[in-house]
C-alpha positions, -999 to +999 in steps of 0.1 A: +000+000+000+012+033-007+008+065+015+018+093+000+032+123+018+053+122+048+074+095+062+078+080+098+116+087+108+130+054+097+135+026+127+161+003+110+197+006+097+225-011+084+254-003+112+281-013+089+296-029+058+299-063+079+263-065+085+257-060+050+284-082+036+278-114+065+250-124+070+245-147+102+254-186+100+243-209+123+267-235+138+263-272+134+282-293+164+300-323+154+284-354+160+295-367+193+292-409+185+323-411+169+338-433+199+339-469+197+346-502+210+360-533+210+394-545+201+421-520+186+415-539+152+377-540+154+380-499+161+407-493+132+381-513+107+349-492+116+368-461+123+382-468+083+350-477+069+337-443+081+361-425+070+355-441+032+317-437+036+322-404+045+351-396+020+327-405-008+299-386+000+328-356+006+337-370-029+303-367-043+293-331-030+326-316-047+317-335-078+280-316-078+297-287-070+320-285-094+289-290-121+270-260-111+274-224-123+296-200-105+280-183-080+283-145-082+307-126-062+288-104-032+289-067-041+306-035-021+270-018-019+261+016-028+250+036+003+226+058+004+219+085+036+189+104+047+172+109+083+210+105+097+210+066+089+224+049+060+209+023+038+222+003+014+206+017-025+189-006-046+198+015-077+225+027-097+225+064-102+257+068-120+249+051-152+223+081-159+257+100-160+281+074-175+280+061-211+293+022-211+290+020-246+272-006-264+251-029-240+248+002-211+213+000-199+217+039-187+216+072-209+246+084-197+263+100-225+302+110-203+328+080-209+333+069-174+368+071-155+391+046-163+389+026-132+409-003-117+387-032-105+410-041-077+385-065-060+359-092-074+335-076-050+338-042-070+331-048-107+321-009-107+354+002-102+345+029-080+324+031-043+300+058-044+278+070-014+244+095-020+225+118+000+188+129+003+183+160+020+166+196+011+145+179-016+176+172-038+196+132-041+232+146-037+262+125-045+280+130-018+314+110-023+334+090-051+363+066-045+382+049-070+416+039-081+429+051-116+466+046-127+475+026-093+467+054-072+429+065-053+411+090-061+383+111-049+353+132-056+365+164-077+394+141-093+365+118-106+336+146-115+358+176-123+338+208-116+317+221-086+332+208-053+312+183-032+290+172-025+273+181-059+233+175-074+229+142-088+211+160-114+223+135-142+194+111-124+156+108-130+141+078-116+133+063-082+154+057-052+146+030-030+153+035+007+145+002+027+139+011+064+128-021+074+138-056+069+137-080+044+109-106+041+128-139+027+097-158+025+074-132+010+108-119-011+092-085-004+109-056+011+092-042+046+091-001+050+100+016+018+108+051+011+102+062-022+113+094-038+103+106-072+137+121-088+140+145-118+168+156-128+180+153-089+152+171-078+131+154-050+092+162-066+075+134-047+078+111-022+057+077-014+057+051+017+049+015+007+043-006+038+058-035+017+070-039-018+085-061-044+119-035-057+118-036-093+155-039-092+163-019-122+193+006-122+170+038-121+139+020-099+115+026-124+096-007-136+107-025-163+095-023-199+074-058-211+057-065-244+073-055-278+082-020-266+109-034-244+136-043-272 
């Protein structure tokens, strides 16, 4: 359901990169019936056939394993701020400023930076953290390493110093407050704001949502229109 107008201060936040990046895991004991008895060779026999039981299966798993695709490589996230919290954003703001060339799903028309991807979990090449504040989505910092050495902000985007108007970007941005419903794969307490041309013009609540995870939040295209 969607409420327009204004928003509830938001009640949940990510408190760091770890929570984003490590999700919990849940501990599984060993199994404590591994003691036997009997004579020394009766205990090396059934302490051997376990151990080739259990090898095979080991055997088996890598084998099944090593026949599926390769799982993708978890993701730095963008950051987004408002309200004094920061979320992780949902969208991709800089490819309304960046041209990729053929295949870029953006209408960027800049050549982006030359950036060194020096991690798998950064195919972007760069970190890049927004803003929404005084009706405007701000980019408020850029990282990223060109010719072996990091740089920031003005040495990225030359021109007005930062933090600077995202004004490149007309879309929707996403802001999650709540948490994520695995079972209903529907996100709980979302903020949406209308952006044109970095201008804030509306902004929604949706007690729960499906994102349409597309790089500038608005839904995708269908039917023959889409190509």
């Amino acid at each position: 359901m969607l409420v327009q107008g204004s928003c509830p201060r938001p009640r949940f936040h990510f408190e760091s990169f770890a929570e984003l990046a490590m999700p919990s895991r849940s501990g599984r004991a060993l199994r404590a019936d591994w003691g036997v008895t009997g004579t020394p060779g009766e205990a090396s026999t059934f302490i051997t056939g376990r151990f080739i039981r259990y090898g095979l299966i080991l055997l088996v798993g890598l084998c099944l394993l090593w026949a599926t695709p390769a799982q993708a490589t978890w993701q730095i996230p963008r950051l987004i701020e408002f309200g004094n919290h920061t979320y992780g954003l949902e969208e991709i703001p800089m490819l309304g400023l960046w041209d990729y060339g053929p295949g870029s799903i953006g209408p960027g028309t800049q050549k982006p930076p030359p950036f060194e991807m020096t991690s798998s979990a950064n195919n972007s090449g760069y970190v890049a953290q927004f803003g929404i504040r005084d009706s405007k989505l701000y980019l408020d910092k850029i990282t990223g390493q060109i010719d072996g050495k990091t740089r920031r902000n003005e040495q990225i985007i030359p021109g007005p110093q930062f933090p600077i108007v995202a004004e490149w970007f007309t879309g929707r941005i996403h802001v999650q407050v709540g948490e994520y419903d695995n079972e209903r794969r529907e996100s709980n307490a979302v903020i949406i704001f209308h952006v044109e041309k970095g201008i804030v013009r509306k902004t929604d609540f949706a007690e729960r949502m499906t994102l349409p995870g597309t790089w500038n939040g608005l839904p995708a295209p269908t039917g023959p229109k889409a190509e």
